[in-house]
N, C-alpha and C positions, 0 to 999 in steps of 0.2 A: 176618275175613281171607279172600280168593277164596281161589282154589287157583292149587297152583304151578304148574297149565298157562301160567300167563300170564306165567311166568317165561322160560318155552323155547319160544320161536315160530319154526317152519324158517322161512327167510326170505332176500331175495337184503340184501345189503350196496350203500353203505356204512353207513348209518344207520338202527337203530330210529325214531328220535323223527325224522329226516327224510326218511327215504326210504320205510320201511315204515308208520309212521300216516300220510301224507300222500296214500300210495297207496291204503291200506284207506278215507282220507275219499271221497277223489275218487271210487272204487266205492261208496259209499252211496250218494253224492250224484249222482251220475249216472243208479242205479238208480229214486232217488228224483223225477227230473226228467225223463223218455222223453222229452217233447212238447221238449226244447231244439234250438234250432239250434245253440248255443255256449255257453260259460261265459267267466268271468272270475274269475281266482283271486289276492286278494289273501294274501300273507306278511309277517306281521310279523317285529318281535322277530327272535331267533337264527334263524329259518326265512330270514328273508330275507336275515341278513347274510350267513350260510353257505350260503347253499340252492343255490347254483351250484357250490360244491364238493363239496355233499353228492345233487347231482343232484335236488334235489330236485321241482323246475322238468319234468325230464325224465322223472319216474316221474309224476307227475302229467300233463303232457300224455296219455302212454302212457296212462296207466286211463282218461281221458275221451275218447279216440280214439275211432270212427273224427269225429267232431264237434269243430270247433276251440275251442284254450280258450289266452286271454289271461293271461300271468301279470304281477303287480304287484308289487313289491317296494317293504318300509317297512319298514327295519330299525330306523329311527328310533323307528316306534312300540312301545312297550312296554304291554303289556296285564296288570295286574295279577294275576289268574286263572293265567295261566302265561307266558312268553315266547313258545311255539312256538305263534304265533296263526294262526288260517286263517281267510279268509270266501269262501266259496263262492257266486258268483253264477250262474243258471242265466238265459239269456238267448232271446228270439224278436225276431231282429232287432237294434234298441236296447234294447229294453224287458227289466228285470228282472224274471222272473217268480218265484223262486224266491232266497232266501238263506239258507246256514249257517254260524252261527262256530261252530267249533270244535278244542280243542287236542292238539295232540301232546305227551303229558305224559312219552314214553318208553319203551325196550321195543316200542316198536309199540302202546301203548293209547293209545286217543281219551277226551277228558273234556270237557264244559263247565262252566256255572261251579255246575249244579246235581248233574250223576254223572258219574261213571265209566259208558263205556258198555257194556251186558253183565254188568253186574257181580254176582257171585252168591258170597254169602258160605258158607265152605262152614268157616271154622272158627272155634272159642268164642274158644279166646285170639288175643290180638292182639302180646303181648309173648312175647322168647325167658326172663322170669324165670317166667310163668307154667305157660308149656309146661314147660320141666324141671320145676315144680312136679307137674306131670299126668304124664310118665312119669317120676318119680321113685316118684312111690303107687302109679303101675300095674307096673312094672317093665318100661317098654317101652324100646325104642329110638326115637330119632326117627325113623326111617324106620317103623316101624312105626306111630308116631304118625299118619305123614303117610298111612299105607295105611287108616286108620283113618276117614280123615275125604274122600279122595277118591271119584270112583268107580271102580267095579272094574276100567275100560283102563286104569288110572294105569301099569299094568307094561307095558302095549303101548304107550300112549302117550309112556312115556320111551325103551323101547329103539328108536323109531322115532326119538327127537332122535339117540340114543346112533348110531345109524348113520349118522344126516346128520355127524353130529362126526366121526367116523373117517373118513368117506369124505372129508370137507374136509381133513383135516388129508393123507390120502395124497396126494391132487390137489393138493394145495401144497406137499408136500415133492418128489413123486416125478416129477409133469408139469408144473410149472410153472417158467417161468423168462423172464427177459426183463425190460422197466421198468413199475409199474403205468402207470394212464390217470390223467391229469390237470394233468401238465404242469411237474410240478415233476423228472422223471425218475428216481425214487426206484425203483431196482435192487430185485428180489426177492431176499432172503436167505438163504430157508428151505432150499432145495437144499444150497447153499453151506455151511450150517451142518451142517445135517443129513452130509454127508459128509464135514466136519473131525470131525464129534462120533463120528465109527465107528475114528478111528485114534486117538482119546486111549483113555488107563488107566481102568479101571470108575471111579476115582474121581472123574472129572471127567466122562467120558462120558454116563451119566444125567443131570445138571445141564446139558449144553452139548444133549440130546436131546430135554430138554423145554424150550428155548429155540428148537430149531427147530421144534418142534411149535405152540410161540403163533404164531411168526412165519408159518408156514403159513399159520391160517386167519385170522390178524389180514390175510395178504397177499390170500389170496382174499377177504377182507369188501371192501378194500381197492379191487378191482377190479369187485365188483358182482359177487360170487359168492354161491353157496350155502353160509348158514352158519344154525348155531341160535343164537339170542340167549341169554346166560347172564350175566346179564341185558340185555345190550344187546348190538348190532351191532356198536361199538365195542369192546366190551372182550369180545366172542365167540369171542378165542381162550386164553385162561385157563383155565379149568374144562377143557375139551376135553383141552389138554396136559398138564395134571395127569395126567389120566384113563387117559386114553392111554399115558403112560408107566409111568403105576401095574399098567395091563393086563402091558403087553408087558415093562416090566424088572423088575416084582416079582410077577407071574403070576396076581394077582386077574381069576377070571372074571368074565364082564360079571352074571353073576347079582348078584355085590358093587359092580359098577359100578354099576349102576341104584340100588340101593340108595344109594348114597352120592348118586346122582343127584338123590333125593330128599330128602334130609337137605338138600346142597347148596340146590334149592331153594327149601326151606323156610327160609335163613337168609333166601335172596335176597326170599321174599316180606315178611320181617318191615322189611325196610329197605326195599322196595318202600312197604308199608305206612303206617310212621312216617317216612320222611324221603323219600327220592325218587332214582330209577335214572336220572336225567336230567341231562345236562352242562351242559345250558343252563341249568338249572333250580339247579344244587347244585355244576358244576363236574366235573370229572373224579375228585375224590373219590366220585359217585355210580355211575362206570362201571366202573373200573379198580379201587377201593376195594372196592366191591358184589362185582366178581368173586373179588377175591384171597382175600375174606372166604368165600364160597362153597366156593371150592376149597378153601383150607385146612380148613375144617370138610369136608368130602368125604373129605380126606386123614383127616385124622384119625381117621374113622369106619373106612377102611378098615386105618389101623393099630390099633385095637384099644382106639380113647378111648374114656373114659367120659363121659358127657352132659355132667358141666362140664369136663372137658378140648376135647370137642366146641367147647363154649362159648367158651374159652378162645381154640382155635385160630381162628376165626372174627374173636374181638371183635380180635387182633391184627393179622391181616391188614385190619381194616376201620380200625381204630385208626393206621395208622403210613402210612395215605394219607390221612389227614386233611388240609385244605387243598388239596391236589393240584387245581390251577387245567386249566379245560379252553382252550387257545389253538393251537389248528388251524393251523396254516400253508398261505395262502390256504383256510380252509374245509375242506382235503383231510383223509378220515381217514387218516393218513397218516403224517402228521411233528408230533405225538412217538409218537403213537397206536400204530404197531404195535409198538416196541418195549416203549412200555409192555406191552403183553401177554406180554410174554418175561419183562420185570422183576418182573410181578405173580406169573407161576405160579411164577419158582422164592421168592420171598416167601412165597407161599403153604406151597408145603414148608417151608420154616425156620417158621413159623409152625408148622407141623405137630411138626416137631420138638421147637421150647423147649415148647410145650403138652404133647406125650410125657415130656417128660423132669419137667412138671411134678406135681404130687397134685392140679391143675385148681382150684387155688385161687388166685383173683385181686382188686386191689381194683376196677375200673373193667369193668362189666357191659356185655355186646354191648348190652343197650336202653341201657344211658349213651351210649356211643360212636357207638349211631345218633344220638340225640335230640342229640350234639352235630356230629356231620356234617350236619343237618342246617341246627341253628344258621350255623356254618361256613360252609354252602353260600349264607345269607342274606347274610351279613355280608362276603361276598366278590362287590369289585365287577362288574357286567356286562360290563367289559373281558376277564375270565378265564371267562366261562361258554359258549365256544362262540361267540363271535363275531369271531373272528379278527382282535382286533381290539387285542389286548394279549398282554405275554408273547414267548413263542417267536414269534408270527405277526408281529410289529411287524419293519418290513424294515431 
């Protein structure tokens, strides 16, 4: 299993798997090609069906600038390896001098049909039954687990996400306002909320605080802001609001936040792993689902679970977004998308909860419930995966 840096990539929005791999190709491939006078860049699959709402067209011209580049659109075709297909053509004149397919499998990572590119295994187990197996004999925590097995920036390198996350969530509570870009006119909410949420009762005000807090930086992904992926673009504001609230209303330093940042992580890698962070690929159960599960094992950690209540609170919040169909309204991330990030983080705490309240004894293991979101994500047809093309998105 890599490491969980490939969990948390700072990165502008709307989309890991189409905005930010499409962009990191196009700079290979650019790098890769000096001598072009142009390129020509075909999209398949959900790249192309979506790729105008996900911009994806527009971040790709940008990386190949100052040099022009033709884009082609064939959403028709499906390419068995992954949906989110690219071929990069590098040109002099007519003449093709240079080609690369390759896919945006999610999160921002590129793959074809022989690796993952970059890919550097940095831990034994691959399942979460075996891990608990290894800090159960050792007596570790999983975060210590995970300090274990990365290298020594691991603590610089999350508290650098951990401040992109906060400083997103403030700029979209505290400066933003107005309708995002893309034409559907979808109002920003997060202000709005964020300032009904200061005049209710503590009992309700926590819960209505971390609903403004996804909405924040789900709105700035929204707009083509700066966000960190937790595990995706899309579902980037989850994990953050949890966190965030966990800081500021129950007063855990960021010392315990990183820490949990890293347990988090670490669940996000094991689904990364065995099933897939990808919408087009698995649907929205692997964005929205992937983050809730994150978060709630976050929470958890920081209320005081033990490794199988850890477990517990995880495999629930991953469990109870099962099926959860990805259908973009015109392509935009947007509509159902940001709210989902409201719905996932306070899920996430109630997960947190029933797991507290439990002795972390359950029958259906976080590897079951991947290995069947998985399935799930097969067995559900291409109309629901990011193609806008079924669902809510159908006019």
């Amino acid at each position: 299993m890599e490491s969980i840096k490939k969990i948390f990539k700072i990165g502008y929005g709307p989309s890991s798997s189409h905005t930010m791999g499409p962009h990191r190709a196009a700079e290979i491939f650019k790098e890769r090609t000096p001598d072009a006078t142009g390129y020509r860049v075909t999209l398949y699959g959900s790249l192309a069906a979506t790729g105008k709402g996900h911009f994806t067209d527009k971040t790709i011209i940008d990386a190949l600038s100052p040099k022009p580049a033709e884009i082609v659109w064939k959403p028709e075709i499906q390419h068995e390896f992954h949906t989110n297909a690219m071929l990069f053509e590098s040109l002099k004149g007519e003449e093709v001098t240079d080609q690369w397919k390759i896919y945006s499998i999610g999160g921002g990572e590129l793959a074809d049909e022989n690796t993952v590119m970059d890919k550097e295994e940095r831990y034994e187990e691959n399942t979460m039954a075996d891990i608990v197996k290894h800090v159960e004999k050792y007596g570790l925590n999983f975060w210590e687990y995970v300090e274990q097995h990365e290298e020594p920036d691991i603590w610089d390198f999350l508290e650098e996400r951990w401040e992109v996350m906060q400083k997103t969530i403030e700029k979209g509570v505290l400066n933003n306002d107005g309708v995002l870009p893309g034409g559907l006119y979808v109002k920003r909410k997060a202000t709005q909320y964020y300032v009904k949420a200061l005049s209710y009762k503590a009992s309700l005000q926590g819960r209505c605080l971390v609903s403004a807090y996804a909405l924040a930086t789900a709105e700035e992904n929204a707009s083509g802001g700066r966000i960190v992926t937790a595990p995706t673009c899309g579902s980037s504001g989850v994990l953050p609001a949890v966190l965030y609230h966990l800081k500021h209303n129950h007063e855990y330093t960021d010392r315990f936040i990183l820490k949990a940042m890293a347990t988090a992580g670490l669940f996000g890698n094991i689904i990364r792993t065995n099933a897939s962070v990808s919408g087009a690929e698995v649907g929205c159960q692997g964005e929205i689902g992937s983050a809730c599960a994150m978060a709630a094992a976050a929470a958890n950690q920081l209320f005081g679970g033990s490794p199988q209540q850890i477990e517990y609170a995880a495999e629930m919040g991953l469990e109870h977004h099962l099926g959860l169909t990805c259908d973009p309204i015109c392509g935009l991330v947007q509509i159902p998308c940001i709210e989902r990030n409201a719905f996932a983080a306070l899920r996430a705490l109630d997960a947190n909860l029933f797991a507290m309240m439990s002795d972390g004894k359950h029958l259906i293991s976080f590897d079951k419930v991947v290995k069947t979101m998985k399935l799930t994500g097969k067995d559900l047809p291409s109309l629901y995966k990011e193609t806008a093309l079924g669902g809510l998105a159908i006019d």
